[in-house]
C-alpha positions as CSV (number, residue, x, y, z in Angstrom):
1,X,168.6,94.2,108.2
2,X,170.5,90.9,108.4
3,X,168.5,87.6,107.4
4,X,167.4,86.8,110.7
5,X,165.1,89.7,111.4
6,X,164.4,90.2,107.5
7,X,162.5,86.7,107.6
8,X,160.6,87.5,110.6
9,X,159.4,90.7,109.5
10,X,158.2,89.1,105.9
11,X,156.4,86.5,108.1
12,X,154.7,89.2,110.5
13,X,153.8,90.8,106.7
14,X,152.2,87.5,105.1
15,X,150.2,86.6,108.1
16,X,148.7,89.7,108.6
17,X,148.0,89.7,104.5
18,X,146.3,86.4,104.8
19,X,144.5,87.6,107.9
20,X,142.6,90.3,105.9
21,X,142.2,88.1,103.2
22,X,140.5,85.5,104.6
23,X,138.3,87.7,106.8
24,X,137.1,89.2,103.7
25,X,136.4,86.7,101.0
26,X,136.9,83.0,102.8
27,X,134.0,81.7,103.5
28,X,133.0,80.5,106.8
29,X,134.5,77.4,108.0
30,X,131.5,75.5,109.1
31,X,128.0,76.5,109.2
32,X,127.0,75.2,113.3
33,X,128.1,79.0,114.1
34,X,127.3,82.7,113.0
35,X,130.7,84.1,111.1
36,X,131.3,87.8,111.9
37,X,133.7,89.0,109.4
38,X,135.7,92.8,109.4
39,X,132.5,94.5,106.2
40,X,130.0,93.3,109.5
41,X,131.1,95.9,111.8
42,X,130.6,98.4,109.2
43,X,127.5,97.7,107.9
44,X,126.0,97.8,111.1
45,X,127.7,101.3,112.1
46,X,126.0,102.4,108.9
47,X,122.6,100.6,109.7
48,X,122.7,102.5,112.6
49,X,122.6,105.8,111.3
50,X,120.1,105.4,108.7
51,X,117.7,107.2,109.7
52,X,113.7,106.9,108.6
53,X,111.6,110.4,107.7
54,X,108.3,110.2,109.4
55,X,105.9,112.8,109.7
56,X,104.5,113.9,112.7
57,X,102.1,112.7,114.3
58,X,99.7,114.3,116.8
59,X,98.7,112.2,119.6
60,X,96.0,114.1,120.7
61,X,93.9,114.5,117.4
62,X,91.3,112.0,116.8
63,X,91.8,110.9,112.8
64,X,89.3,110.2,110.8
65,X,89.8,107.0,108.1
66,X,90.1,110.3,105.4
67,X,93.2,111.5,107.2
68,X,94.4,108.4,107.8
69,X,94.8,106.9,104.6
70,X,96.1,110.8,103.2
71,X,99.1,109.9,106.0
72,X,99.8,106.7,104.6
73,X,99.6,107.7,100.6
74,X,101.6,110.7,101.6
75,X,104.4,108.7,104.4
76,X,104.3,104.6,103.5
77,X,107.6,104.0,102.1
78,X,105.9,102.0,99.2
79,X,104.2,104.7,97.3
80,X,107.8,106.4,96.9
81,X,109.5,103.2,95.5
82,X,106.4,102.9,93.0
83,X,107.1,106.4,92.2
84,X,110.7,106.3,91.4
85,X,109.8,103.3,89.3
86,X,107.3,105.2,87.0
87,X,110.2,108.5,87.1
88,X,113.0,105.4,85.7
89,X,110.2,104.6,82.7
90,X,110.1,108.0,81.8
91,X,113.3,108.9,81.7
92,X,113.9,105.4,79.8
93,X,111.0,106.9,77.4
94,X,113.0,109.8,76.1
95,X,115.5,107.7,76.2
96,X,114.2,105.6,73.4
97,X,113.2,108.6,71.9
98,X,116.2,110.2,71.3
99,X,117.1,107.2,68.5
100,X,114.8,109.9,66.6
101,X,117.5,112.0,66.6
102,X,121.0,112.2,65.2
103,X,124.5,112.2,67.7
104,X,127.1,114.4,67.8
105,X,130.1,113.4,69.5
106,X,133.3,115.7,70.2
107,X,136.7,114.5,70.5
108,X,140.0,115.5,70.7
109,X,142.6,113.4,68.1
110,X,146.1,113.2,68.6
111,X,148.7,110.8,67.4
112,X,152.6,110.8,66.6
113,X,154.0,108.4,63.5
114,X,158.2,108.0,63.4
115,X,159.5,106.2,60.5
116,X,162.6,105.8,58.6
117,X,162.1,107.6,54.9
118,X,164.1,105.6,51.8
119,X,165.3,109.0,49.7
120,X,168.0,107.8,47.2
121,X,170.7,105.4,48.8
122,X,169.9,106.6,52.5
123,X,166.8,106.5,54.8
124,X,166.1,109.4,56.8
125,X,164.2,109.7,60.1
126,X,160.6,111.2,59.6
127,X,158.6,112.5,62.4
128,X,154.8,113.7,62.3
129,X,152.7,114.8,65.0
130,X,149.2,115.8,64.8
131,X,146.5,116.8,66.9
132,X,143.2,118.8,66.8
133,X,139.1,119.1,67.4
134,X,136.7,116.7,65.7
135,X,133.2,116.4,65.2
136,X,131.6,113.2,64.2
137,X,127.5,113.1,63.3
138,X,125.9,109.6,63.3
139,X,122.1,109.0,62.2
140,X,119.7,106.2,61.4
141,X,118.0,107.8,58.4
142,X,115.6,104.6,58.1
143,X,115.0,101.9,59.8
144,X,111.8,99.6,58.5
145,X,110.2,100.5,62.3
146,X,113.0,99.2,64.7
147,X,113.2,102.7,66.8
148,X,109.2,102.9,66.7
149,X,109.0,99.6,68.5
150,X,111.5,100.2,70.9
151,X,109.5,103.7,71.5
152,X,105.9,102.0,71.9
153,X,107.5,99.7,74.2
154,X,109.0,102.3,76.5
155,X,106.1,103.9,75.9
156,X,103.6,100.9,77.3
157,X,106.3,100.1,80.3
158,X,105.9,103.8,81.4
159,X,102.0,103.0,81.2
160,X,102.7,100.2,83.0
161,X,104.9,101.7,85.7
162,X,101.8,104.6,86.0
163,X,99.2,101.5,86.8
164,X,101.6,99.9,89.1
165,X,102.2,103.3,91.4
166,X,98.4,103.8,91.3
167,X,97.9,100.2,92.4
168,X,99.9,100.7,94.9
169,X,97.9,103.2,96.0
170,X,95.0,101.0,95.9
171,X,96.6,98.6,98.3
172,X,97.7,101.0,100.5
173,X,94.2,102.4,100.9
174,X,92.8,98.9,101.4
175,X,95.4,98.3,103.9
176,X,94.5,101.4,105.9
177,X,90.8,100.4,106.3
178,X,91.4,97.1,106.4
179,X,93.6,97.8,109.7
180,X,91.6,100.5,110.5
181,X,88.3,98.8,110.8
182,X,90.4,95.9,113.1
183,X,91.0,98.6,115.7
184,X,87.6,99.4,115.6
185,X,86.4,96.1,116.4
186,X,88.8,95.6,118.9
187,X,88.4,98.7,120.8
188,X,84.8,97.7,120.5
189,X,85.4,94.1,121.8
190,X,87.1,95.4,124.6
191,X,84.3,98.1,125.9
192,X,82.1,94.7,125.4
193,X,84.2,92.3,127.7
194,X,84.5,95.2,130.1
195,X,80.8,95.2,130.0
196,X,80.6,91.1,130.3
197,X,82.8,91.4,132.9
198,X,81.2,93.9,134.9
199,X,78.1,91.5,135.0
200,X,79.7,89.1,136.0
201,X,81.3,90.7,138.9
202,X,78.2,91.9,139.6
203,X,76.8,88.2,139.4
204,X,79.3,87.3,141.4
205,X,78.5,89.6,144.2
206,X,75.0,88.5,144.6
207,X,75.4,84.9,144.5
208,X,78.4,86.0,147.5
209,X,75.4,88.0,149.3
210,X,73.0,85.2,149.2
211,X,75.5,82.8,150.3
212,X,76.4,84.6,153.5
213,X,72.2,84.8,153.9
214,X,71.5,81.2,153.5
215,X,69.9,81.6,150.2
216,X,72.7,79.9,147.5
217,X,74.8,77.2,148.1
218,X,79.1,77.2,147.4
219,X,78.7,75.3,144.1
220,X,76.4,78.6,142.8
221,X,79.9,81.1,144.1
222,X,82.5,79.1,142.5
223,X,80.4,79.2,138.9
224,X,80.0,82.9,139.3
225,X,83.5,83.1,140.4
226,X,84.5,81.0,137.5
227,X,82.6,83.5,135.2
228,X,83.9,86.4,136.3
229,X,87.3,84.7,135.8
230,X,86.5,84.2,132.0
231,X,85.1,87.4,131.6
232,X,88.5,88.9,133.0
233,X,90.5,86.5,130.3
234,X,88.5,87.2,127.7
235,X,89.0,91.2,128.5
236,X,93.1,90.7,128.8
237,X,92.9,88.4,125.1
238,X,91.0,91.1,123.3
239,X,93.7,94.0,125.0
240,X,96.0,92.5,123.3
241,X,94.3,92.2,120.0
242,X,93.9,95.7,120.6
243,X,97.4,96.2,121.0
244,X,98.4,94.0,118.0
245,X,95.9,96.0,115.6
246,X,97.4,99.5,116.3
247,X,100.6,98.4,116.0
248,X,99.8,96.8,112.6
249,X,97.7,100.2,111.4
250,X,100.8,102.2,112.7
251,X,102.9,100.0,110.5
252,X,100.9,100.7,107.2
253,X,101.1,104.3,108.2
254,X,104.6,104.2,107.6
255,X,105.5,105.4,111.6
256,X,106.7,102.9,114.6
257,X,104.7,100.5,115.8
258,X,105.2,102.1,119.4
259,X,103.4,105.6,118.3
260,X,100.2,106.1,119.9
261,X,97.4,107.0,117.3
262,X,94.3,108.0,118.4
263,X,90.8,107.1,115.7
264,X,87.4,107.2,115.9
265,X,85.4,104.2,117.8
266,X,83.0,102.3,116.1
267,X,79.9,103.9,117.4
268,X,80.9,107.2,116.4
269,X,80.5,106.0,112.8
270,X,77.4,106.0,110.6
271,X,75.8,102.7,110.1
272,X,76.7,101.9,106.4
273,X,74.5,100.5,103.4
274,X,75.1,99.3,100.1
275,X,74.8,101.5,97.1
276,X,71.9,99.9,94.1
277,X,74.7,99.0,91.7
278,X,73.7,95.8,90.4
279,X,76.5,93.0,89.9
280,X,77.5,93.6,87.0
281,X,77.5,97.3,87.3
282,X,80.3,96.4,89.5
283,X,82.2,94.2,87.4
284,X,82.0,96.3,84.5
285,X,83.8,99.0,86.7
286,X,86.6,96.9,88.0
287,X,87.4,95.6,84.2
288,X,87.5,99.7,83.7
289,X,89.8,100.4,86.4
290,X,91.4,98.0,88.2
291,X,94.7,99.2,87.8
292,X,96.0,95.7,87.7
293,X,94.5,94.9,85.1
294,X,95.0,97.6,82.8
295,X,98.9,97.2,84.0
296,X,98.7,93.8,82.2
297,X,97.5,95.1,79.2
298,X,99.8,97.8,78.9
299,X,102.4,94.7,79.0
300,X,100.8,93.8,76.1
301,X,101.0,96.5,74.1
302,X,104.8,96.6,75.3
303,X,105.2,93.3,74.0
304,X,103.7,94.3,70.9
305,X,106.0,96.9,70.4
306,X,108.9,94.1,70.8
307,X,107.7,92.4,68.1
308,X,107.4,95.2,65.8
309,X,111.0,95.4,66.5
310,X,112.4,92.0,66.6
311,X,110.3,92.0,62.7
312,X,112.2,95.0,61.6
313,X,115.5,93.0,61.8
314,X,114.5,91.7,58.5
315,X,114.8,94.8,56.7
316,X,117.9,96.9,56.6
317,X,118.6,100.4,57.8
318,X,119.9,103.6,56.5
319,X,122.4,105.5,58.3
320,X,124.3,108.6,58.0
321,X,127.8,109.2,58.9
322,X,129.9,111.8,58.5
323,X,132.9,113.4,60.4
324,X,135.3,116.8,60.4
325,X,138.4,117.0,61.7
326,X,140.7,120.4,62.3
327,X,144.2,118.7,62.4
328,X,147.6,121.1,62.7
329,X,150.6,118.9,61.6
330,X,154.3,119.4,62.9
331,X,156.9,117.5,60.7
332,X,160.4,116.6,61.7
333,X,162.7,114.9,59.3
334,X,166.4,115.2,59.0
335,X,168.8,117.1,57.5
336,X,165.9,119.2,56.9
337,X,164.2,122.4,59.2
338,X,160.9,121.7,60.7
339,X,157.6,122.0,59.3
340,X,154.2,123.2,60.1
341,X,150.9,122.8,58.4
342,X,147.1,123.3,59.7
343,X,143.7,121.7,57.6
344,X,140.4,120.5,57.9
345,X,139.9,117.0,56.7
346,X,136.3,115.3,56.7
347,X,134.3,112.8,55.4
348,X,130.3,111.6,55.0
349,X,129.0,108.6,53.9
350,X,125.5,106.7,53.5
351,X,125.4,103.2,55.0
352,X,123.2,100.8,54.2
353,X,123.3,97.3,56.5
354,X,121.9,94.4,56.1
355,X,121.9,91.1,57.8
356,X,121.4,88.5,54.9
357,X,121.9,85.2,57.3
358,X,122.5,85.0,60.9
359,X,122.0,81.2,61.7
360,X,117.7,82.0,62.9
361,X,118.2,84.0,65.6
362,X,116.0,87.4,63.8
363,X,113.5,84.2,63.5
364,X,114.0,82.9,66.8
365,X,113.8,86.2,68.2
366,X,110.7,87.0,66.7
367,X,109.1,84.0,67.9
368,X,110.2,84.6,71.0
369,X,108.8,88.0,71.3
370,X,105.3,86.4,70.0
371,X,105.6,84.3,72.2
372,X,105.8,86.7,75.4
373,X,103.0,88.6,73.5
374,X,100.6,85.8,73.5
375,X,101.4,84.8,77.4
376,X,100.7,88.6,78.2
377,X,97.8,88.5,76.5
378,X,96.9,84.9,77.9
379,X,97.2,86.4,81.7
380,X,95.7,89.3,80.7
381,X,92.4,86.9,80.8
382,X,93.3,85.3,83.2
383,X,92.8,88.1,85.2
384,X,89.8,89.2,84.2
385,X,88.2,85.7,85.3
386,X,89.8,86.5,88.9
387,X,88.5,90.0,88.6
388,X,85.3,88.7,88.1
389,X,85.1,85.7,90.5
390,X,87.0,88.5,93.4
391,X,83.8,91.1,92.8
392,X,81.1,88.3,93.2
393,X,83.0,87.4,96.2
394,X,83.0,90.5,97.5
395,X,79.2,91.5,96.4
396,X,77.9,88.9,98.6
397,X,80.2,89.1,101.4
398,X,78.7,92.3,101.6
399,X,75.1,91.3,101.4
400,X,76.0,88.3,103.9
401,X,78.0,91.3,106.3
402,X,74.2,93.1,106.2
403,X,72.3,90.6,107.3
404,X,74.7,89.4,109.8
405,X,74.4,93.3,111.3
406,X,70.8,92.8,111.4
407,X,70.7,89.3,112.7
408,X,73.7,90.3,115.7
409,X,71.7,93.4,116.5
410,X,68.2,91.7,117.1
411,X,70.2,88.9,119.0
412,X,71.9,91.5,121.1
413,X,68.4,92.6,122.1
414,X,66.8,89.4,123.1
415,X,70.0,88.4,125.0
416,X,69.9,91.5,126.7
417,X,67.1,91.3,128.1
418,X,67.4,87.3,128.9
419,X,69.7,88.6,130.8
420,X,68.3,91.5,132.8
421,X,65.0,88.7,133.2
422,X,67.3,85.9,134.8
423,X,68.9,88.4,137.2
424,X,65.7,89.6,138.1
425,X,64.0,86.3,138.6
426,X,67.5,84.8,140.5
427,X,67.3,87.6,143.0
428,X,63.0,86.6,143.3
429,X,64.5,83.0,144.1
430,X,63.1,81.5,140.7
431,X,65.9,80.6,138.8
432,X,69.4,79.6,139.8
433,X,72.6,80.8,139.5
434,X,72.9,78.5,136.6
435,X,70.8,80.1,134.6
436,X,72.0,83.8,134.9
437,X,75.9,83.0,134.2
438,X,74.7,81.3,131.1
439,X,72.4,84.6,129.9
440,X,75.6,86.4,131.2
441,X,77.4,84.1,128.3
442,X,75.1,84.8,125.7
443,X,74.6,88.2,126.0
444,X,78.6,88.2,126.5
445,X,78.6,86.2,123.0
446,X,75.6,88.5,121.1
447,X,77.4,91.7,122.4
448,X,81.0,90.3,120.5
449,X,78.5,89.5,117.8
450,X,77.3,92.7,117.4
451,X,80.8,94.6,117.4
452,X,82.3,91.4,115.2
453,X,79.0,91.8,112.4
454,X,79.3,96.3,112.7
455,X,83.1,95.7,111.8
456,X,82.5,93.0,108.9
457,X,80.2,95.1,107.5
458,X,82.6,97.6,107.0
459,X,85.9,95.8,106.5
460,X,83.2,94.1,103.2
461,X,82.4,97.5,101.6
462,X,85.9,98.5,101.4
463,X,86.8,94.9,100.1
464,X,84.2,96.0,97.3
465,X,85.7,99.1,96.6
466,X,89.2,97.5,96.4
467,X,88.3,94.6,94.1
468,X,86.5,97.4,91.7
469,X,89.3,99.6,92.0
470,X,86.7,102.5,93.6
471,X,89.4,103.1,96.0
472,X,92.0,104.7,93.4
473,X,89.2,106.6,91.8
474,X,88.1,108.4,95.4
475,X,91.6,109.7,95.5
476,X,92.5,109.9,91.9
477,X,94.1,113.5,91.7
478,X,97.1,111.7,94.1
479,X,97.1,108.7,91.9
480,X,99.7,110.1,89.3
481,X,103.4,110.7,89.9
């Protein structure tokens, strides 16, 4: 290749280096633009292949919240990555653990030496080769409580890990009835503006009747016109919200957004009441078994454990080493045939270490991990105070929710038959058209009352049973990995 062509083709070569090389770890040039790079392509090629395992779900069954929230506990992608969590702090359990225990390592030695021997006035080549099976045993015999520390920490982040998955369950659960009990009210704020807006047309359609036989004037169709109007915007706003709540209980289920799940409708359920648990029945539960809260003070007793360790740094430790080698020899050396040997060589010895200075760091370290202790222990209270303030909350949203129920279903009735009097007494010619679209309004109003009040009442009692931690004892054989 002459010089001509053998530049050009090293030029081809360099550009098409610095090509890759910049696509793959220059950054972009500027940022007023997205920068595609050559790992992009590939990421997305994989993205689109990942697949998501859902089970099925039957769109002509009517769940129950029960079955519901046994789908989500058993499908939602969070209760698996709690799961694996608690699996890691086991295994790093045994893994502490098995500091209990001595090692035994195997190897395989080998190793050549060449030198030049001095043997009276001349030196003389020497060659040795060895090789051969060893076994080496290494154990801490003592250790002033450095291994027990590091175990009862493992030990209290496995607890830990165990309080966190069944939290998780907690939150799930919440999150299903939470969503749940939205649908509900939607689907039972739409059957309501349906109703509203059926009176209204109806309204609408007498006031039209009277008009064409000289009995209302225009002003009395254009407000009943106007109603009906609202009545249909109302209907299309709470559709939506209807649309917005399955997709977000859909979502919690672990499944697509776009899969149609079919539930019970608020009237199909049995009008809930409060148990007779006093308050502070109720708080002394959720200090019991919010699993929150007894994940914070399993931190603490891992933090103890760190400071049983960090303390045994003062102290020394005993080990015990000891290792056997089965070593064949070959010898070469000159002047001289070659020679062959085989033997077992070992040795064992009792170690004792002991740092006597290290500049403060064993002191700083221990008040480091006192420290952490104290701040565990410090939120630890913390949450309790929350705990408590959450269940008062909660208690007398729930007492609120039950008079609300009562309150909306008594106004319900009197608007109701407001209503069904104005119409009566418009068509006698003794009140105007006036009068019936604004009973139409109110009973409109106590009818979303009603569904909003039946709803809260529910949506409360599980808020109770979430901030006691009731919810993880309902389902408590599925709340252990």
């Amino acid at each position: 290749m002459n010089t001509k062509w053998r530049g050009f083709f090293l030029l081809i070569v360099t550009a098409t280096i610095c090509r890759i090389v910049s696509g793959q770890s220059v950054p972009p040039p500027s940022p007023d633009r997205p920068w595609h790079f050559p790992a992009e392509r590939k990421i997305e090629d994989k993205a689109k292949t990942l697949g998501v395992s859902r089970l099925p779900v039957d769109e002509a069954k009517v769940y129950s919240l029960d079955e519901l929230v046994d789908f989500a506990e058993r499908n939602n992608p969070q209760t698996r990555v709690a799961w694996e969590g608690a699996k890691a702090r086991g295994a790093a359990l045994h893994i502490a653990q098995s500091e209990l225990y001595p090692a035994l390592a195997a190897a395989v030695l080998s190793q050549v030496g060449s030198e030049e021997v001095l043997f009276g006035s001349d030196f003389y080549r020497q060659t040795v080769a060895a090789f051969g099976p060893a076994l080496q045993v290494n154990y801490t015999m003592f250790d002033f409580g450095a291994r027990a520390g590091r175990i009862a920490t493992a030990r209290a982040e496995l607890a830990t890990a165990n309080f966190v998955f069944n939290d998780t369950h907690r939150k799930i659960i919440f999150q299903v009835a939470d969503t749940y009990y939205r649908v509900l009210k939607t689907v039972g704020q739409v059957e309501a503006d349906e109703a509203s807006l059926q009176n209204a047309k109806t309204v609408q359609e007498a006031a039209e009747s009277r008009l064409e036989n000289g009995l209302a004037t225009l002003p009395d169709v254009l407000e009943a016109r106007s109603a009906t109007a609202q009545a249909e915007y109302d209907l299309q706003s709470a559709r939506g919200a209807e649309e917005i709540a399955r997709g977000d209980l859909a979502t919690t289920l672990g499944i697509a957004p776009t899969v149609s799940i079919r539930v019970q409708t608020l009237d199909e359920l049995p009008a809930p009441e409060m148990h007779d648990d006093s308050v502070e029945q109720l708080l002394d539960r959720a200090l019991h078994q919010r699993p929150d809260l007894l994940q914070q003070i399993a931190g603490v007793e891992a933090a103890e454990g760190r400071v049983r360790e960090a303390r045994a740094a003062y102290y020394p430790s005993v080990k015990f080493e000891t290792t056997v080698i089965g070593q064949p020899q070959y010898g070469w050396q000159q002047q001289l045939p070659p020679a062959f040997t085989t033997g077992l060589s070992g040795a064992a010895e009792v170690r004792l270490d002991w740092i006597i200075f290290d500049g403060g760091a064993r002191k700083n370290n221990l008040l480091k991990a006192q420290a952490i202790r104290n701040e565990a222990a410090a939120e630890t209270q913390a949450t309790m105070d929350e705990i408590a303030d959450e269940v008062w909350r909660s208690y007398a949203n729930v007492k609120t929710a039950l008079r609300q129920r009562e309150a909306a279903t008594a106004l319900l009735q009197a608007a109701r038959q407001s209503y069904i009097a104005a119409v009566e007494a418009y068509g006698d010619g003794v009140r105007s058209l006036l009068d019936v679209t604004n009973a139409q309004r109110v009973l409109a109003q106590a009818r979303s009352a009603d569904v909003a009040a039946r709803a809260a009442v529910l949506d409360a009692l599980a808020d109770l049973a979430f901030q006691t931690g009731d919810l993880v004892r309902a389902g408590g054989s599925k709340a252990n990995p």
